[in-house]
C-alpha positions, -999 to 999 in steps of 0.1 A, spaced: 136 83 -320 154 113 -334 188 114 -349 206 121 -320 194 100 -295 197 72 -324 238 86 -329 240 82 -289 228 46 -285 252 34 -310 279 55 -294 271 41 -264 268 4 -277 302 9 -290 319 22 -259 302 -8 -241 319 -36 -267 354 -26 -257 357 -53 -236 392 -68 -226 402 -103 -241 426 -129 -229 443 -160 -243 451 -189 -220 450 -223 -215 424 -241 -191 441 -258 -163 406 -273 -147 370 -280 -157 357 -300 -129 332 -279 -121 298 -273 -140 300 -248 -170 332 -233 -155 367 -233 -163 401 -224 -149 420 -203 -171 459 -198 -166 469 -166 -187 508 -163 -190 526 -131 -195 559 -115 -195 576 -82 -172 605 -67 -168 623 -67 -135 626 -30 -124 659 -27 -113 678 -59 -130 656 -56 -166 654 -92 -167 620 -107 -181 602 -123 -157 575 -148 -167 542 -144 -143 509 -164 -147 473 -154 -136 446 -172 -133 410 -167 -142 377 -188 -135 355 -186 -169 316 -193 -173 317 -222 -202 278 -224 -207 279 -257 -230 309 -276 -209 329 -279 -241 361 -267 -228 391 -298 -215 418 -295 -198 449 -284 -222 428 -263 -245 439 -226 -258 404 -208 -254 397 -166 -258 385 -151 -228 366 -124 -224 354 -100 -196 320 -98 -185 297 -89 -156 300 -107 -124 283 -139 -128 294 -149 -92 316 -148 -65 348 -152 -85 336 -152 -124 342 -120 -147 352 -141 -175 333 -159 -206 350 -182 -229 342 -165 -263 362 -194 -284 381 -224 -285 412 -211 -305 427 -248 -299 417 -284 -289 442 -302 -262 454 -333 -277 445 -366 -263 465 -395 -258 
């Protein structure tokens, strides 16, 4: 390889890793390696200001079914890995506590 098709690769892989991460907590994990993530943010109301609190939620791909329900995990977007999974659970930021 020459020096610029080396410089373009790792421009390229470095466009690629610019990947959009989410914090949430996982609401469900009764299915096999995935997870229901609910992601909570905050917007203003367009005419009265007032912040409005909205949730989303997002089905993650958990490939060693470590995540419970309660826990604050990183998510992370990905390729389609099915009908309704674009997200990967990149960490478990922290464990639900059980009583």
């Amino acid at each position: 390889m020459t020096a610029a098709e080396t410089n373009t690769v790792e421009t390229a892989k470095e466009e690629q890793a610019v990947r959009t991460q989410k914090v949430g907590k996982v609401v469900s994990n009764q299915m096999e390696k995935t997870v229901v993530v609910s992601v909570d943010y905050v917007k203003r109301h367009p005419i009265y200001h007032k912040r409005i609190r909205r949730t989303s939620k997002f089905m993650a791909h958990d490939e060693q079914n470590t995540c419970k329900t309660g826990d604050i995990v990183r998510i992370e977007e990905t390729r389609p890995l099915s009908k309704n999974k674009r997200w990967i659970v990149r960490e478990i930021i922290e464990r639900s506590v059980e009583i």
